[in-house]
C-alpha positions as CSV (number, residue, x, y, z in Angstrom):
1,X,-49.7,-35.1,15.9
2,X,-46.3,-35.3,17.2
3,X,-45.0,-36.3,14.4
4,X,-46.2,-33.3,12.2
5,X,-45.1,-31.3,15.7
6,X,-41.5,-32.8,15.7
7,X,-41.2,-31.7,11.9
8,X,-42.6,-28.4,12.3
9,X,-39.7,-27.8,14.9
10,X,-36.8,-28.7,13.0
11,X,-36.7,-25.9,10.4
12,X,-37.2,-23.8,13.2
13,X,-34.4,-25.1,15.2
14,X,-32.2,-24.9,12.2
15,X,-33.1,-21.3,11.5
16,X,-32.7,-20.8,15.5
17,X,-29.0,-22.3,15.3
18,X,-28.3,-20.2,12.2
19,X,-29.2,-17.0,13.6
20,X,-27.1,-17.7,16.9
21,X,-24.0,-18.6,14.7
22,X,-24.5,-15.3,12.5
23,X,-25.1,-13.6,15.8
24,X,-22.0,-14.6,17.4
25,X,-19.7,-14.4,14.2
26,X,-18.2,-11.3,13.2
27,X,-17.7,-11.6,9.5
28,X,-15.4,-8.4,7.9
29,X,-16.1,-7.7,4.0
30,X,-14.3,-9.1,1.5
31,X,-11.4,-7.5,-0.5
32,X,-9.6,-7.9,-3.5
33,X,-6.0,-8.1,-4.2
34,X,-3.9,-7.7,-7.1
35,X,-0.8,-10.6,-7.5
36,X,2.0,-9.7,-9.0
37,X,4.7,-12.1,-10.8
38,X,7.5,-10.4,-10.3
39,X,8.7,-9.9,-13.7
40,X,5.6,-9.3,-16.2
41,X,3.3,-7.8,-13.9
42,X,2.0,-4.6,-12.5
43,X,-0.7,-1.3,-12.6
44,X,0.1,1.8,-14.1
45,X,-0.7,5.4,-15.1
46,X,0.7,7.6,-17.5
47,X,0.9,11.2,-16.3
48,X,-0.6,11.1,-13.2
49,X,-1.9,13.9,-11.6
50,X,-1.6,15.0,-8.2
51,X,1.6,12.0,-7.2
52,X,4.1,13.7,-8.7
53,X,5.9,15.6,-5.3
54,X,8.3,18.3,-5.4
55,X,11.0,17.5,-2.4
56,X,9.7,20.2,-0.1
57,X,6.0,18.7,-0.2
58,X,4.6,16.7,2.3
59,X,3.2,13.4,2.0
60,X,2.2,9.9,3.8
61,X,1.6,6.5,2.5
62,X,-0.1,3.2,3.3
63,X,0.0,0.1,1.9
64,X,-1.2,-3.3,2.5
65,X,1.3,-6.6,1.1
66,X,2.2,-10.0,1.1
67,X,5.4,-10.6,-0.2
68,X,6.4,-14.0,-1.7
69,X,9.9,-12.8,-2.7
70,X,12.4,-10.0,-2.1
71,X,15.5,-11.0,-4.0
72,X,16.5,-7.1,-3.9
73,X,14.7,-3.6,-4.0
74,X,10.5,-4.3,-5.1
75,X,8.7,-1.1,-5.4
76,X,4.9,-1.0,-4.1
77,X,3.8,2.4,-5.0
78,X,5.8,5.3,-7.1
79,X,6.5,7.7,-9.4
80,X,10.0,7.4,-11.4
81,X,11.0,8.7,-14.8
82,X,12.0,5.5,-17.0
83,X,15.1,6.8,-17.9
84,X,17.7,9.4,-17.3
85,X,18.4,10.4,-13.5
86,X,15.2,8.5,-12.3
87,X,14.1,11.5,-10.7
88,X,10.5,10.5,-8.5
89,X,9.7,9.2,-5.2
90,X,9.1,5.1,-4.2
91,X,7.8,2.8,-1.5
92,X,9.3,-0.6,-1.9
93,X,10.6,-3.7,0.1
94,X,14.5,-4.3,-0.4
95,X,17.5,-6.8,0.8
96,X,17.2,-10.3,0.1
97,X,15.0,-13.1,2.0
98,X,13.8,-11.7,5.3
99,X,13.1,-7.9,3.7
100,X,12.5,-4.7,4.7
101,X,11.0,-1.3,3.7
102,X,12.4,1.5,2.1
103,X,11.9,4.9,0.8
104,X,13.4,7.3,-1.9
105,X,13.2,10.7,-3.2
106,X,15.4,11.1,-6.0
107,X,16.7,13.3,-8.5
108,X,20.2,12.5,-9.1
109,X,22.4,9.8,-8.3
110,X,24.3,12.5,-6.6
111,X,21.1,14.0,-5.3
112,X,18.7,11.6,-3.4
113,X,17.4,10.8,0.4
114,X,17.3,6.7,0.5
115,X,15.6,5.6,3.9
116,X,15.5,2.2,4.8
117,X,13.6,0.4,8.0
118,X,15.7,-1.8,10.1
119,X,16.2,-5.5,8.7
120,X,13.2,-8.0,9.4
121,X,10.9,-5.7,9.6
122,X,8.6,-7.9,7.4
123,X,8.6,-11.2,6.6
124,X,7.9,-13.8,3.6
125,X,4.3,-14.5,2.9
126,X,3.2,-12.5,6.0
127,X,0.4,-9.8,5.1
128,X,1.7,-6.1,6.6
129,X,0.2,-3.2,6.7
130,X,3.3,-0.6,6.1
131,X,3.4,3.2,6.3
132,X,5.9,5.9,5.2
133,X,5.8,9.8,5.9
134,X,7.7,12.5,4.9
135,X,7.4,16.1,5.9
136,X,9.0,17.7,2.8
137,X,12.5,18.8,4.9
138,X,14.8,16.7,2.0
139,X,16.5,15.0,5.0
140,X,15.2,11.9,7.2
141,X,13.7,14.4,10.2
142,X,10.0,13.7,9.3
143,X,10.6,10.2,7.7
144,X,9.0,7.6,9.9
145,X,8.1,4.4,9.1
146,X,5.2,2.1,10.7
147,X,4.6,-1.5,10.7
148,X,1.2,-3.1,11.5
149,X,0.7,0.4,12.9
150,X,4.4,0.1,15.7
151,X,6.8,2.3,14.6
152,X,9.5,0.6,13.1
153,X,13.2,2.5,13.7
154,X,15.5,2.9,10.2
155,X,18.7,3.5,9.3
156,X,20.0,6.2,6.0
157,X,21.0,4.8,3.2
158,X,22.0,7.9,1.1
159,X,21.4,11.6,2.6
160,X,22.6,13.7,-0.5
161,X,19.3,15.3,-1.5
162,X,19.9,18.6,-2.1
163,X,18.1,22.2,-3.8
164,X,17.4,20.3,-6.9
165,X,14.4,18.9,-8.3
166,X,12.7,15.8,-7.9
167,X,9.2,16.2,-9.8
168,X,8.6,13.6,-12.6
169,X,5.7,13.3,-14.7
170,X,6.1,10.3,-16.0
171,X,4.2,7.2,-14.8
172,X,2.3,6.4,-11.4
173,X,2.8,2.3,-11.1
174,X,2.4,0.0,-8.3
175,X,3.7,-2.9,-8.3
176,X,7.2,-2.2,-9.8
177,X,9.1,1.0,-11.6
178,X,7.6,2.7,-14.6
179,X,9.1,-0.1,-17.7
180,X,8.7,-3.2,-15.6
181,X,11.5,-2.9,-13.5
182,X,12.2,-3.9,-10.1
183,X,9.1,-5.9,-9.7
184,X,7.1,-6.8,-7.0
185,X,6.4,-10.5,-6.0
186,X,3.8,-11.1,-4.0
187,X,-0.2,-9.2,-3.4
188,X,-1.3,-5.9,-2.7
189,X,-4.2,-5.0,-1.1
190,X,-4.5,-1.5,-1.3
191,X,-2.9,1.5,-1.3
192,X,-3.1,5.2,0.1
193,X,-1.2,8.0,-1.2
194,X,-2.5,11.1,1.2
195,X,-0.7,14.7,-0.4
196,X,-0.2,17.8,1.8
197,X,-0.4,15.8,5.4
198,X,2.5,14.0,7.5
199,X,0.5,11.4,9.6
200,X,0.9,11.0,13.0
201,X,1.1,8.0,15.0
202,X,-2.3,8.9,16.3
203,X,-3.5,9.0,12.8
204,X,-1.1,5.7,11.8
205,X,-3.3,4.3,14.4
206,X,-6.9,5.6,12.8
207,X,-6.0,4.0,9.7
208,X,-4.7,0.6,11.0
209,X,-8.0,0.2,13.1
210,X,-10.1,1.3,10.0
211,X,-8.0,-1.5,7.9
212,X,-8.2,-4.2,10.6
213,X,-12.1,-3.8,11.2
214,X,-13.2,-3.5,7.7
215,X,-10.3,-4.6,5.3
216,X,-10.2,-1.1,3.7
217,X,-8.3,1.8,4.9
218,X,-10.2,5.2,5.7
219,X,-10.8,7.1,2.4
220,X,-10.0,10.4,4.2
221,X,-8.1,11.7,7.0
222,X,-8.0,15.4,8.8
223,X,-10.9,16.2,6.4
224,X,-9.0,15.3,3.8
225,X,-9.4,13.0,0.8
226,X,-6.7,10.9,-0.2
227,X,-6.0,8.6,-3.2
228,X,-5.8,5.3,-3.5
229,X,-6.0,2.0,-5.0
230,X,-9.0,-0.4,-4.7
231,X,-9.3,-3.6,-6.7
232,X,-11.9,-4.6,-6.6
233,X,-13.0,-1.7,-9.1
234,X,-9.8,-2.2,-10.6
235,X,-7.0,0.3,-9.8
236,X,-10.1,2.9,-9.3
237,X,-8.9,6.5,-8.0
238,X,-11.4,7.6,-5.2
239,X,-9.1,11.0,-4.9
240,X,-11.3,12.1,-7.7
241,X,-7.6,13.0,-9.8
242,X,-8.7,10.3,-12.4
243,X,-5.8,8.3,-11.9
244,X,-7.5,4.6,-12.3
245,X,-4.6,2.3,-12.7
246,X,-4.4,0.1,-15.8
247,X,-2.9,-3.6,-15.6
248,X,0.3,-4.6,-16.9
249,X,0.8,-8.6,-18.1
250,X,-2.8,-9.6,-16.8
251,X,-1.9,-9.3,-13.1
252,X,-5.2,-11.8,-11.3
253,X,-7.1,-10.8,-8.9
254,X,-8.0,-12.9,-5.5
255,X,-10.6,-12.6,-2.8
256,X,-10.2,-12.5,0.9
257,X,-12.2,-12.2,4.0
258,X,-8.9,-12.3,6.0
């Protein structure tokens, strides 16, 4: 009789032991990551719709990377004519080694605002969530850039961006510039591209809680829906702009709980 007891208790103890640990352990969903080579690799979309800015609109970014590499300027997230003056707008890490952030609206080589964050503000294979605003004002007065959600001081690179145009339909790609240029070399989790809005650090804030608690960023903000880049259902648009990203050189995909 005590034996069939003793036996009786132990998948009960073992179910009582696994409860406590799941009890006790906070577990945060998975998400999915896109690795880049830095060369071959990247996502893409012809004609976007609804990226493609004029220099007085507003707009904020996030983005979450790892970067193995940054042997000189690596775009995240943009929208660049191939050829010609390169007119567009791009996120990107720059300078060699320790890397930084920067951030460009172009039109011309004469005519272009070039914002870069102060050196180290990332580091090699380090995951950052990074952030970039820009209030539409063709001069640095609404550019701020965040870091893990701190505000991270810059310095101007080029402050020539004059009445000209800067609106390029050509191709939405993260990962590097439209034609596989400047590269990226490292992951990217995800990334937000929210039209119309200049986040504040209150709202920087909103989003880096969202990202650290469930490893996805909000999908809206102020009521309003933003697009973005998700992985795991393959460069999906959830802006509703149809703008699902399509890979370049058979970037892999990885899963993290982290």
């Amino acid at each position: 009789m005590k034996k069939l007891l003793l036996i009786a208790l132990v998948p009960l103890l073992a179910f009582a032991q696994l409860t406590r640990n799941v009890a006790l352990t906070h577990v945060r969903p998975p998400t999915a990551s896109t690795v880049l080579d830095g060369s071959t690799q990247a996502w893409e979309k012809v004609s976007p719709a609804g990226v493609s800015f004029e220099r007085n609109n507003s707009w904020s970014i996030a983005a979450t990377i790892r970067a193995r590499t940054i042997p000189g300027v690596r775009i995240i997230i943009g929208v660049r004519q191939k050829a010609g003056n390169q007119r567009g707008w791009a996120f990107y890490t720059t300078t060699g080694g320790t890397g930084t952030i920067g951030f460009l609206v172009r039109n011309s080589t004469a005519s272009q605002l070039t914002v870069v964050a102060s050196n180290n503000a990332i580091s090699l294979q380090k995951t950052y969530r990074i952030y970039v605003t820009y209030g539409g004002t063709s001069d640095t007065n609404t550019v701020r850039f965040y870091v893990d959600g701190t505000a991270s001081p810059f310095g101007v690179v080029t402050r020539t961006l004059s009445s000209t145009s800067v609106w390029a339909d050509d191709t939405l790609s993260v990962g590097s510039q439209s034609g596989l240029t400047n590269v990226f070399n490292g992951s990217i989790s995800e990334c937000v591209v929210d039209t119309g809005v200049v986040w504040t650090q209150a709202q920087v804030n909103y989003f880096d809680a969202t990202y650290k608690a469930t490893n996805h960023f909000p999908t809206s903000v102020a009521g309003k829906r933003v697009f973005w880049t998700n992985w795991e259902a393959l460069g999906y648009d959830k802006s509703g702009n149809g703008n699902t990203l399509s890979p370049v050189g058979s970037p892999p995909i990885i899963w993290s709980g982290k």
